[in-house]
Biopython code that builds the backbone (N, CA, C, O; Angstrom):
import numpy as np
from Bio.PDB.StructureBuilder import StructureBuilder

atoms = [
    (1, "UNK", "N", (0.845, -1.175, 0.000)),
    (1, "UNK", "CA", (0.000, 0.000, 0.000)),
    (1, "UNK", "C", (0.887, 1.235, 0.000)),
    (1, "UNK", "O", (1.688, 1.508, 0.894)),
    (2, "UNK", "N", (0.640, 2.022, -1.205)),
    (2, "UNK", "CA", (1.359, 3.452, -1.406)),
    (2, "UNK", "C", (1.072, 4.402, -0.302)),
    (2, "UNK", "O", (-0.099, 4.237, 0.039)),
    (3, "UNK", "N", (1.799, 5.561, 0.575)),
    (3, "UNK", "CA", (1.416, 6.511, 1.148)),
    (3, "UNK", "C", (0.418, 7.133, 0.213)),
    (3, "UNK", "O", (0.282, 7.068, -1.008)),
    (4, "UNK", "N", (-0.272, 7.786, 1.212)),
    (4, "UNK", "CA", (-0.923, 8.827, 0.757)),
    (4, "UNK", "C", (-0.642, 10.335, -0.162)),
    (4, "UNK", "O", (0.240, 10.987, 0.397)),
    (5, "UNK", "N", (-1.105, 10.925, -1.245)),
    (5, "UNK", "CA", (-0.594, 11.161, -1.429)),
    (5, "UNK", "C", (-1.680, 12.654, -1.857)),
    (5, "UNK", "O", (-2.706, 12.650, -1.176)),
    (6, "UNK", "N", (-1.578, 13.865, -2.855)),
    (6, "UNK", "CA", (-2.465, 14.790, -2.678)),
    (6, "UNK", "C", (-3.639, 14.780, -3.125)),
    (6, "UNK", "O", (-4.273, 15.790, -2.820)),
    (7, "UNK", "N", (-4.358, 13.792, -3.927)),
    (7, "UNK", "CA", (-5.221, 13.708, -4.135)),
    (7, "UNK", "C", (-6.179, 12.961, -3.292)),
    (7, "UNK", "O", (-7.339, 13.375, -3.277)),
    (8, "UNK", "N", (-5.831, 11.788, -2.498)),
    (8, "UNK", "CA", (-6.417, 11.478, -1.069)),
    (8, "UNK", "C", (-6.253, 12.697, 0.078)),
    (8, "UNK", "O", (-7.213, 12.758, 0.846)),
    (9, "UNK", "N", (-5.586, 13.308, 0.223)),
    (9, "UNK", "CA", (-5.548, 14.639, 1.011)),
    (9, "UNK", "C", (-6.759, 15.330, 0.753)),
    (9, "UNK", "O", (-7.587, 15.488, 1.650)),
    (10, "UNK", "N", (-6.968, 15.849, -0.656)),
    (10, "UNK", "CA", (-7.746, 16.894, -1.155)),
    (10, "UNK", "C", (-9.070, 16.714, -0.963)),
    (10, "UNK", "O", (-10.005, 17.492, -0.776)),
    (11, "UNK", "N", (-8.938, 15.115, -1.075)),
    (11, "UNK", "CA", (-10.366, 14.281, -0.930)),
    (11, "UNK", "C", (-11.121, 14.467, 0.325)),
    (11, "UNK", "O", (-12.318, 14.729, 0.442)),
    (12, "UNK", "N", (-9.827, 14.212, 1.667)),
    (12, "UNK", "CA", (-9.982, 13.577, 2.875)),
    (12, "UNK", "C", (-10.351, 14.992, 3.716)),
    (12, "UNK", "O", (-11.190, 14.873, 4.609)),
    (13, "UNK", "N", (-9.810, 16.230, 3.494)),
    (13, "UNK", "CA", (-10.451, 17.471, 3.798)),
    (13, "UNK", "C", (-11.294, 18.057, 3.360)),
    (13, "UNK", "O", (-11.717, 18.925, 4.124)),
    (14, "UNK", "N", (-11.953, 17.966, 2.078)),
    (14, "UNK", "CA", (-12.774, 18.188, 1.323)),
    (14, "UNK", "C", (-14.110, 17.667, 2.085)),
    (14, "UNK", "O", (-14.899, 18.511, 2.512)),
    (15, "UNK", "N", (-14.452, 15.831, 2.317)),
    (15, "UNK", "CA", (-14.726, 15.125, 3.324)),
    (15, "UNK", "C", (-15.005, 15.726, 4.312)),
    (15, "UNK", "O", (-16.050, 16.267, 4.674)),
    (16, "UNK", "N", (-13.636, 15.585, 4.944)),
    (16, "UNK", "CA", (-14.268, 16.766, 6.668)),
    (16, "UNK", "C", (-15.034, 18.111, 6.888)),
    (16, "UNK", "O", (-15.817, 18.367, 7.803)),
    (17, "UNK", "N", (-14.617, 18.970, 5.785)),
    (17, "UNK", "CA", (-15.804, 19.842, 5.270)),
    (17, "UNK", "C", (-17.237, 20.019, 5.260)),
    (17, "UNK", "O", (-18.076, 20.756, 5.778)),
    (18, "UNK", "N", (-17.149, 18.577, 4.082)),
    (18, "UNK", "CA", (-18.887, 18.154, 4.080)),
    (18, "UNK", "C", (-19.224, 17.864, 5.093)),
    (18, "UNK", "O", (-20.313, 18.338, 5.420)),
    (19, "UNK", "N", (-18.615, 17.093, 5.966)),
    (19, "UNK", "CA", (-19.191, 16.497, 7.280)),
    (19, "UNK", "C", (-19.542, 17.800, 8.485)),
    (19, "UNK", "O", (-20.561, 17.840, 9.175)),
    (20, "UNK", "N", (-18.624, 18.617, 8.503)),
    (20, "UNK", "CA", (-18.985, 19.589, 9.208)),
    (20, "UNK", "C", (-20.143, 20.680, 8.685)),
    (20, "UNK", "O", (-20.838, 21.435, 9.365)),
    (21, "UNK", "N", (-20.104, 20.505, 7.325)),
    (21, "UNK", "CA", (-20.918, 21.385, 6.847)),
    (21, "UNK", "C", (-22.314, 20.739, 7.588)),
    (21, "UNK", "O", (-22.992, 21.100, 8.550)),
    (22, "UNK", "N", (-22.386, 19.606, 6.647)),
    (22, "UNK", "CA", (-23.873, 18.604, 7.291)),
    (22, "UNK", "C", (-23.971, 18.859, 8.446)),
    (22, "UNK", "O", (-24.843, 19.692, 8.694)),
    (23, "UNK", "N", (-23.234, 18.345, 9.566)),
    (23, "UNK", "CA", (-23.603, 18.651, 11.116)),
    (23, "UNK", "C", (-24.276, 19.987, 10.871)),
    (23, "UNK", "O", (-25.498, 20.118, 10.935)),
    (24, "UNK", "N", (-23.324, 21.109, 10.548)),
    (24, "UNK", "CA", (-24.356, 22.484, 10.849)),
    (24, "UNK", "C", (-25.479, 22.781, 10.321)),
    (24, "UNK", "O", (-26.262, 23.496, 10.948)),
    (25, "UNK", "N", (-25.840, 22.225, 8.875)),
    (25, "UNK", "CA", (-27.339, 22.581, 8.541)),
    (25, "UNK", "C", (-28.410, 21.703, 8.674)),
    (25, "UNK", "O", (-29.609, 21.927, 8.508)),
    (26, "UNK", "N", (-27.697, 20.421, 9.070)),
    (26, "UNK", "CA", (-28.671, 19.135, 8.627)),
    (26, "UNK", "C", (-28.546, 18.474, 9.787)),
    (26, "UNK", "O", (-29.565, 18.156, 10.400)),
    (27, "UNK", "N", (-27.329, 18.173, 10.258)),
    (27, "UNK", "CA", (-27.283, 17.032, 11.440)),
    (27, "UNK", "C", (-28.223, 17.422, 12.913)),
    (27, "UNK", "O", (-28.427, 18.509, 13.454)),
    (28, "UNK", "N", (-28.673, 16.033, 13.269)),
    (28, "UNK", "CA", (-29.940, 16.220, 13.930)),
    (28, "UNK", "C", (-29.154, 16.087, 15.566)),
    (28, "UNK", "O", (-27.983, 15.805, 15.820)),
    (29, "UNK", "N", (-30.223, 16.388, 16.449)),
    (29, "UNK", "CA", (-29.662, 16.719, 17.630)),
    (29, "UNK", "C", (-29.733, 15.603, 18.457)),
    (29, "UNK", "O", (-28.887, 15.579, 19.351)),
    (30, "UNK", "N", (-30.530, 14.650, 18.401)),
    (30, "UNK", "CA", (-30.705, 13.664, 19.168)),
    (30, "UNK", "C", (-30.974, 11.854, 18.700)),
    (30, "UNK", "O", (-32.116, 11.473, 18.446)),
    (31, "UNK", "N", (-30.410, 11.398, 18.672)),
    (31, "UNK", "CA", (-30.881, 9.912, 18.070)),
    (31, "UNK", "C", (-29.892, 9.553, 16.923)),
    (31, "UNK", "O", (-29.738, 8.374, 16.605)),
    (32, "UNK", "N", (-29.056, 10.808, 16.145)),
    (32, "UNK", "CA", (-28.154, 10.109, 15.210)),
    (32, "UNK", "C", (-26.936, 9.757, 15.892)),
    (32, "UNK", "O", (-26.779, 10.324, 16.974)),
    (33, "UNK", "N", (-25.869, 8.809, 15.454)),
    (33, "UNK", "CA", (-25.125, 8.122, 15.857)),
    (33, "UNK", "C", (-23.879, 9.146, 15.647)),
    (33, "UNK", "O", (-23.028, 9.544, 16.442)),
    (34, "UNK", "N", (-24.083, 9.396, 14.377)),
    (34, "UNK", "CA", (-22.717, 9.786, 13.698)),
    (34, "UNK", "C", (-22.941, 11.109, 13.203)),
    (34, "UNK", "O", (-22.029, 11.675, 12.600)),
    (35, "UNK", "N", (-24.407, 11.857, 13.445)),
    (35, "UNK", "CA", (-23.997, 13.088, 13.286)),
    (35, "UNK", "C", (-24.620, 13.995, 14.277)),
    (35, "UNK", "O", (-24.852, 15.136, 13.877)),
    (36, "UNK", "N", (-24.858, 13.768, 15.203)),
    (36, "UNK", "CA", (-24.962, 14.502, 16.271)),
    (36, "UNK", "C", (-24.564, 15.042, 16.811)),
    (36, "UNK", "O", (-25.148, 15.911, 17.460)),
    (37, "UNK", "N", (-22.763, 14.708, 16.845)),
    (37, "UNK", "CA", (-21.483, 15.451, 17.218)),
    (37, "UNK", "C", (-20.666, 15.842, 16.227)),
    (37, "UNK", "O", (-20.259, 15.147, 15.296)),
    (38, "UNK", "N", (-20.421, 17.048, 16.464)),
    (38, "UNK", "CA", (-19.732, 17.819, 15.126)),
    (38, "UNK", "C", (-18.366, 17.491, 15.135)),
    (38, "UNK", "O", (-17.711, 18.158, 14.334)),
    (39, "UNK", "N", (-17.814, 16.773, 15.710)),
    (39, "UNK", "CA", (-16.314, 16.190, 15.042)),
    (39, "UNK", "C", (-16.378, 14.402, 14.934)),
    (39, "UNK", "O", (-15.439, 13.643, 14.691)),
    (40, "UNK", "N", (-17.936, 14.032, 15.227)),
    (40, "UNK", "CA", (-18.196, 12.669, 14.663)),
    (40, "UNK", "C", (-18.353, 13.103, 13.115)),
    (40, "UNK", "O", (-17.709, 12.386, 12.349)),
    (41, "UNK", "N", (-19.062, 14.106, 12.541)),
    (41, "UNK", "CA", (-19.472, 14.043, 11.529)),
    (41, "UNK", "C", (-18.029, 14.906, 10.590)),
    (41, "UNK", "O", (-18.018, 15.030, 9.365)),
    (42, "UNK", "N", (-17.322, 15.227, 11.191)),
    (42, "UNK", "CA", (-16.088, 15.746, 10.141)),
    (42, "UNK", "C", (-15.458, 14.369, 10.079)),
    (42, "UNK", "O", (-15.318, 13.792, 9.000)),
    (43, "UNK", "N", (-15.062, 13.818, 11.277)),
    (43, "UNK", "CA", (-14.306, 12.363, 11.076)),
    (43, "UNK", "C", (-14.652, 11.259, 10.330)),
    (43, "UNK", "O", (-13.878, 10.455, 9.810)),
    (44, "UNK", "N", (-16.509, 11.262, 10.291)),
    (44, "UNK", "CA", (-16.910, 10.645, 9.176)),
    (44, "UNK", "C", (-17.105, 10.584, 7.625)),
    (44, "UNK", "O", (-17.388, 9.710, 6.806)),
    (45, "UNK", "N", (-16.751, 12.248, 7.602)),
    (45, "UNK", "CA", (-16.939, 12.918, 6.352)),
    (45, "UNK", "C", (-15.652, 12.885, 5.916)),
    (45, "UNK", "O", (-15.540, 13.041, 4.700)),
    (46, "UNK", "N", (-14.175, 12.658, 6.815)),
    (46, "UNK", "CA", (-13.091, 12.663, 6.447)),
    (46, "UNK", "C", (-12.730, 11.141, 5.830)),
    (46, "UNK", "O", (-11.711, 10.874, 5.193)),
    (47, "UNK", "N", (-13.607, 10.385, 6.110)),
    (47, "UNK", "CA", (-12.578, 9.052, 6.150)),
    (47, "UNK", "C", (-13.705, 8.654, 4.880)),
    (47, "UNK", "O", (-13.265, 7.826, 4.082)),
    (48, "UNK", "N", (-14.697, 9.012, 4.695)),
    (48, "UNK", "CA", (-15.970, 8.973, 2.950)),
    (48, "UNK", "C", (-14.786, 9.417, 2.444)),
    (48, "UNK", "O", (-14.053, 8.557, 1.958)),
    (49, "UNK", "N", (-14.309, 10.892, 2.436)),
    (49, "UNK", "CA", (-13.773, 11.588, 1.723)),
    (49, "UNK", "C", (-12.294, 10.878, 1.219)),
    (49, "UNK", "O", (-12.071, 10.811, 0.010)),
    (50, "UNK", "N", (-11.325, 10.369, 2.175)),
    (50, "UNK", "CA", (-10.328, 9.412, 1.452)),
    (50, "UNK", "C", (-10.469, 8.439, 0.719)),
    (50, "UNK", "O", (-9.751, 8.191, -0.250)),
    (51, "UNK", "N", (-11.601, 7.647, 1.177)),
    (51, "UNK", "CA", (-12.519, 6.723, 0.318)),
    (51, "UNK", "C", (-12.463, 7.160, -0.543)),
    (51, "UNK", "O", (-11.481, 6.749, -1.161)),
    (52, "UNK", "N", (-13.087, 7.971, -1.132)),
    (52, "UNK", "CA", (-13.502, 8.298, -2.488)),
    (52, "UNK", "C", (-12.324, 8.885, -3.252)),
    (52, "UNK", "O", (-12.192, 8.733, -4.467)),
    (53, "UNK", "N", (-11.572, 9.484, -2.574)),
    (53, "UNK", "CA", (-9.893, 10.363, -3.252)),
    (53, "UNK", "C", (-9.211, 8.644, -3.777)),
    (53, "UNK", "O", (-8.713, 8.342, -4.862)),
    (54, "UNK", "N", (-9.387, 7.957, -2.812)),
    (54, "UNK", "CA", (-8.809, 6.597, -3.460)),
    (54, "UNK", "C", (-9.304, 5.959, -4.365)),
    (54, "UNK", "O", (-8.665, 5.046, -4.888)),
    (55, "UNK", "N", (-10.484, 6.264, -4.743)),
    (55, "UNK", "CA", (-11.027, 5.389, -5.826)),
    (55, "UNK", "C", (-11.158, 6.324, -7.246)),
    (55, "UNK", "O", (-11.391, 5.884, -8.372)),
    (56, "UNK", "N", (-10.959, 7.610, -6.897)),
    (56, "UNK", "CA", (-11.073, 8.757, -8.208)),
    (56, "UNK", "C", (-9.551, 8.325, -8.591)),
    (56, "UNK", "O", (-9.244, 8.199, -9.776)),
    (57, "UNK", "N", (-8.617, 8.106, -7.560)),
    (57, "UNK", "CA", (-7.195, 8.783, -7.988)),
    (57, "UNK", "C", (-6.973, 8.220, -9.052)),
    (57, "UNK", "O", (-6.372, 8.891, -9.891)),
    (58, "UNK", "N", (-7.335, 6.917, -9.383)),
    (58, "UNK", "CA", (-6.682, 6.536, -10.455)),
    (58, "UNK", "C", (-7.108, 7.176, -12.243)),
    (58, "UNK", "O", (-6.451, 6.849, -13.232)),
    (59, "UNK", "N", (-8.143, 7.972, -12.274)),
    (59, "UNK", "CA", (-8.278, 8.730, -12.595)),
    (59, "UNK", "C", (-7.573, 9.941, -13.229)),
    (59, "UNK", "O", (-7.429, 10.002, -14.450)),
    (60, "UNK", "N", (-7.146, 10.879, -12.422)),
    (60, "UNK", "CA", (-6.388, 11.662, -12.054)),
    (60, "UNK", "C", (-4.554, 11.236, -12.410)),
    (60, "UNK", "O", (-3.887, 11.669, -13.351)),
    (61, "UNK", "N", (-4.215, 10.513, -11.586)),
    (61, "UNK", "CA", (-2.457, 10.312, -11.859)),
    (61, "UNK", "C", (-2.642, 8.976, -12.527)),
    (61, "UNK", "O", (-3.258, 7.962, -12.199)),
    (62, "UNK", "N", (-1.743, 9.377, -13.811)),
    (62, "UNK", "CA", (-1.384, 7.859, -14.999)),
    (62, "UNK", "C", (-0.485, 7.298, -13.840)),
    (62, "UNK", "O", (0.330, 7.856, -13.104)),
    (63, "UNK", "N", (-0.981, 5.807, -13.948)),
    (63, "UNK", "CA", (-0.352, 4.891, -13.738)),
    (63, "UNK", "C", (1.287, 4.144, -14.761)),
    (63, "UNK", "O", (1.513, 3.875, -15.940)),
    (64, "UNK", "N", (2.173, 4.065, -13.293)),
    (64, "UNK", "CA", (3.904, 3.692, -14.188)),
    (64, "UNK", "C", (3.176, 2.586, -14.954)),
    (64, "UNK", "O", (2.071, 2.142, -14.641)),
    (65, "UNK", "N", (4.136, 2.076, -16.293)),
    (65, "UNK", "CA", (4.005, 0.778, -17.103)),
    (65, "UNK", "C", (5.000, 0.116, -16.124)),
    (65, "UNK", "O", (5.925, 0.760, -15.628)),
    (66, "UNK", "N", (4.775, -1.243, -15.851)),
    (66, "UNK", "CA", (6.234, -2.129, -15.858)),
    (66, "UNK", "C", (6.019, -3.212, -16.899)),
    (66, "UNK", "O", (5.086, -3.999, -17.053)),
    (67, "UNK", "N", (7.308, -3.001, -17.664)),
    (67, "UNK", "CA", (7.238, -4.440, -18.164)),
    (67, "UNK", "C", (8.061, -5.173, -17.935)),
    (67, "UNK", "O", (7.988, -6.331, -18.346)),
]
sb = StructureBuilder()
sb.init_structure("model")
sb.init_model(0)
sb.init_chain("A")
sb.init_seg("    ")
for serial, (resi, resn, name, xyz) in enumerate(atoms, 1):
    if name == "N":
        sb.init_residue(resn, " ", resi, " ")
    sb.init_atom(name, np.array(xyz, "f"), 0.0, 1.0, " ", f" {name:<3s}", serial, name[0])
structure = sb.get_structure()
């Protein structure tokens, strides 16, 4: 497994963003698990957010040839 690198970064704060964003307009006050607390919902929004930087990246940066 490669370090991380800026496009999982970009992802993974981007992520914590949304998550904080959600907590403030949307996340409910009582009964949700994961967004009820506003650094549950950045931490959850951070770790979607690498998720997804990992699955775009390849995308984004050409992959070396080996032959």
């Amino acid at each position: 497994m490669s370090k991380p690198g800026k496009i999982e970064l970009m992802f993974t704060l981007a992520g914590a963003v949304s998550g904080l964003l959600y907590f403030e307009f949307y996340g409910c006050e009582n009964g949700c698990m994961i967004t009820s607390v506003w650094w549950r919902a950045g931490l959850y929004g951070a770790f979607m957010g690498f998720l997804v930087g990992g699955m775009v990246k390849d995308r984004f940066v050409p992959q070396k040839k080996t032959d």
